[in-house]
C-alpha positions as CSV (number, residue, x, y, z in Angstrom):
1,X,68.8,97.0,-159.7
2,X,70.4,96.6,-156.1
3,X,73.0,94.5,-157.3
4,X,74.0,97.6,-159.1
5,X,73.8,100.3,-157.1
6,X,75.0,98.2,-154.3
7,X,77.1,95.2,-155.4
8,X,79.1,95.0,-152.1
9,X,76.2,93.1,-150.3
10,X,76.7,90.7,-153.0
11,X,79.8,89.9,-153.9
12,X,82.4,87.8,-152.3
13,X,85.6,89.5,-151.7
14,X,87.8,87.2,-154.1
15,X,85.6,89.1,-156.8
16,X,86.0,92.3,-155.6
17,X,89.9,91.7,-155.3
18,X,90.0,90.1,-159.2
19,X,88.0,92.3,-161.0
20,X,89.4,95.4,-158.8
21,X,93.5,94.4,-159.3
22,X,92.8,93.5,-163.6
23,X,90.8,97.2,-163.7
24,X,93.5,98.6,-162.1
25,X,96.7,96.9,-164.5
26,X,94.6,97.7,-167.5
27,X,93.5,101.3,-166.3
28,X,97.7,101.7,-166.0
29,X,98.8,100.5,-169.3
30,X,95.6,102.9,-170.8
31,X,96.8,105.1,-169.3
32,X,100.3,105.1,-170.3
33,X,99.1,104.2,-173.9
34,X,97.1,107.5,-174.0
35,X,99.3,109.8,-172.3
36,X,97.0,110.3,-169.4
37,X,98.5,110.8,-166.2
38,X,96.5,110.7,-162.6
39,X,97.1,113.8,-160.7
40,X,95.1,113.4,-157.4
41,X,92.0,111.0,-156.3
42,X,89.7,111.8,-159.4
43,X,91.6,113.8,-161.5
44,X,94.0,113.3,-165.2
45,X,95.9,115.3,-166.7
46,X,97.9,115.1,-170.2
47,X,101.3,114.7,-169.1
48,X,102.0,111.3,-169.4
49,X,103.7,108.6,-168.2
50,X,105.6,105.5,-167.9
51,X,103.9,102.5,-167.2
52,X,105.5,101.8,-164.0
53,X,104.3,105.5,-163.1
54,X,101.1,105.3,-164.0
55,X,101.2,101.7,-162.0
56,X,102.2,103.3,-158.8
57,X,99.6,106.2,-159.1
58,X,96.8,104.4,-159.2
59,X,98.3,102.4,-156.2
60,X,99.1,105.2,-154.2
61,X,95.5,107.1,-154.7
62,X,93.7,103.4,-153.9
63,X,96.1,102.5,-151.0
64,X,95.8,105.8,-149.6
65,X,91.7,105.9,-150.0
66,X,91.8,102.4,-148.3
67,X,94.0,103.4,-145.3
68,X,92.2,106.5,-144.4
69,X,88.8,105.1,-144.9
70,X,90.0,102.2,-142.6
71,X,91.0,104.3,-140.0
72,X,87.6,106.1,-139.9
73,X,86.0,102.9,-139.7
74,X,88.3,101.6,-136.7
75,X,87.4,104.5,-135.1
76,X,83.8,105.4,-135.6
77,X,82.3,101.9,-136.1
78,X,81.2,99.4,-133.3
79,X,81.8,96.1,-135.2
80,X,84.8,94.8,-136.3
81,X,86.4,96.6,-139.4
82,X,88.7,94.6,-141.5
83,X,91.7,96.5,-144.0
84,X,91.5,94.0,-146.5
85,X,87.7,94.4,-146.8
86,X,87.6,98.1,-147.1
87,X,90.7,97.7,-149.7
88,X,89.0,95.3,-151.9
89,X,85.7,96.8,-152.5
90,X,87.4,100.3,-152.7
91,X,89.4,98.7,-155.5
92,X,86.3,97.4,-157.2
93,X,84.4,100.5,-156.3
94,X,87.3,102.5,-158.9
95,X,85.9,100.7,-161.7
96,X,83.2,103.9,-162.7
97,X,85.9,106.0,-162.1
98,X,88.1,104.0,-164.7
99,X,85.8,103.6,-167.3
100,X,85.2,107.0,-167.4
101,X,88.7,107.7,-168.5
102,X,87.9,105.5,-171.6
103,X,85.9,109.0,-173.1
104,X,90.0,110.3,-173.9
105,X,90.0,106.9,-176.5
106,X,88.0,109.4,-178.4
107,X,90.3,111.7,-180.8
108,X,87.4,114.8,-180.8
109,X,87.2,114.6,-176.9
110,X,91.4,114.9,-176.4
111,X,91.2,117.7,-179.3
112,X,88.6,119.3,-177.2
113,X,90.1,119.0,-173.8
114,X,93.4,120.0,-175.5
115,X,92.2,123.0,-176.2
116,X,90.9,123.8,-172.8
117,X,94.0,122.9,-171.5
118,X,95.5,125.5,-174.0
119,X,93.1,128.1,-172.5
120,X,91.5,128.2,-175.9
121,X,87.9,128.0,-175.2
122,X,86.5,130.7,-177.5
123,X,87.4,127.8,-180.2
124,X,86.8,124.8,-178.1
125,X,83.2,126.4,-177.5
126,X,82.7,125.5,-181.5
127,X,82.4,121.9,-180.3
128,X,79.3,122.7,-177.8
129,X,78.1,118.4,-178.5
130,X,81.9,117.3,-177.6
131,X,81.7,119.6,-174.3
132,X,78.1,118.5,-173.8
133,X,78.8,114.8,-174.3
134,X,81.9,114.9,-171.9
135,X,79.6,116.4,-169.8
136,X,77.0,114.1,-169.1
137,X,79.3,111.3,-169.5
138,X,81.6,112.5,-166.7
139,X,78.9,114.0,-164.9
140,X,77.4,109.9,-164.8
141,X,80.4,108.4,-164.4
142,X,80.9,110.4,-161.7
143,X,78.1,109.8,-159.4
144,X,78.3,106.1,-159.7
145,X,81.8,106.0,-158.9
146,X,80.9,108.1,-155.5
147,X,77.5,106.3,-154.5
148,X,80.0,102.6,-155.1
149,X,82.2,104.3,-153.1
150,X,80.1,105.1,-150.4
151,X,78.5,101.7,-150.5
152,X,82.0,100.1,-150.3
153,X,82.7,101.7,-147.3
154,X,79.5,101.7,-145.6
155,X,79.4,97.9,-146.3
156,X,82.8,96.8,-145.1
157,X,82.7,99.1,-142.2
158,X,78.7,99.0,-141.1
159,X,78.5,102.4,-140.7
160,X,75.4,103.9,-142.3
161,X,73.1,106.9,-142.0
162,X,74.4,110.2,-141.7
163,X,77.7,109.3,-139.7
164,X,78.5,107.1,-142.6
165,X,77.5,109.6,-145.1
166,X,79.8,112.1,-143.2
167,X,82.8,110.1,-142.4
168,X,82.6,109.0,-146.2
169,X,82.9,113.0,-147.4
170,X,85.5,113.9,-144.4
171,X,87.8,110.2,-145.8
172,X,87.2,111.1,-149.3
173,X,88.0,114.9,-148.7
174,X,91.1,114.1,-146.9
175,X,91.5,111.3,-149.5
176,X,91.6,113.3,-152.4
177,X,93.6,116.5,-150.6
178,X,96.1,114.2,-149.4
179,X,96.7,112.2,-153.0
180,X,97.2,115.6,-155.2
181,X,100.5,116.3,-152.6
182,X,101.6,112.3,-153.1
183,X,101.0,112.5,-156.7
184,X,103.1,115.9,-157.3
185,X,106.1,113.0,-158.6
């Protein structure tokens, strides 16, 4: 169970980087494939893109996660914080966050969402399981990708305790504030 919640203690950073860079060129071409199209840190939208697009999204909102939570760690840690650490398990730590997008594969959940995209939700309301289903599913996904997250950084930059757990949410803040103006392309 600690390998799960907290895989960084475990694996080696040549895993983090492999498994991290494929979820991250398959996550693109889904992406493209299913018209999805990343709008800030943990957020899609149905716009679409090209694969190239879609490629450089996912870059910019990791690279940019990386960078900042690097800089916190510089500053705010006593031990020596390395970039390509916090990058690779940051990478790797995206992997709840991309799985979760597999939920659109589903032709009643992009119906659904459609419609609340519409503004239609007196009739995507007749779908209360779909709703409830995204729900819980997102809702999962959702945590896991934050505690991995967390984890990642606190790992590669040996900050723990309540100054990791606040310069985690002040990073991921500016993180995800930052991404929605990069990603306005």
């Amino acid at each position: 169970m600690k390998k799960f919640i907290n895989p960084f203690k475990f694996i080696s950073l040549r895993t983090a980087w492999c498994w991290g860079i494929a979820t991250l060129i398959l996550c693109s071409i889904y992406c493209w494939q299913i018209g999805l199209r990343l709008t800030s840190l943990s957020q899609t939208n149905y716009l679409g893109d090209r694969l190239w697009a879609a490629t450089l999204r996912q870059v910019i909102v990791w690279v940019l996660l990386s960078v900042i939570l690097y800089l916190l760690g510089i500053v705010a840690s006593k031990s020596k914080v390395r970039f390509v650490d916090v990058a690779a398990f940051n990478l790797f730590a995206r992997l709840p966050f991309d799985l979760s997008m597999l939920i659109f594969a589903f032709p009643s959940v992009r119906s659904v969402m459609a419609l609340m995209v519409e503004g239609s939700f007196e009739t995507a309301m007749q779908y209360n399981s779909v709703i409830s289903a995204i729900s819980v599913v997102t809702a999962v996904m959702s945590i896991w990708y934050y505690v991995w997250t967390y984890n990642a950084f606190s790992v590669a930059t040996n900050l723990k305790g309540f100054k990791g757990i606040a310069l985690f949410i002040v990073g991921w803040l500016a993180a995800y504030i930052l991404s929605a103006y990069a990603l306005m392309f």
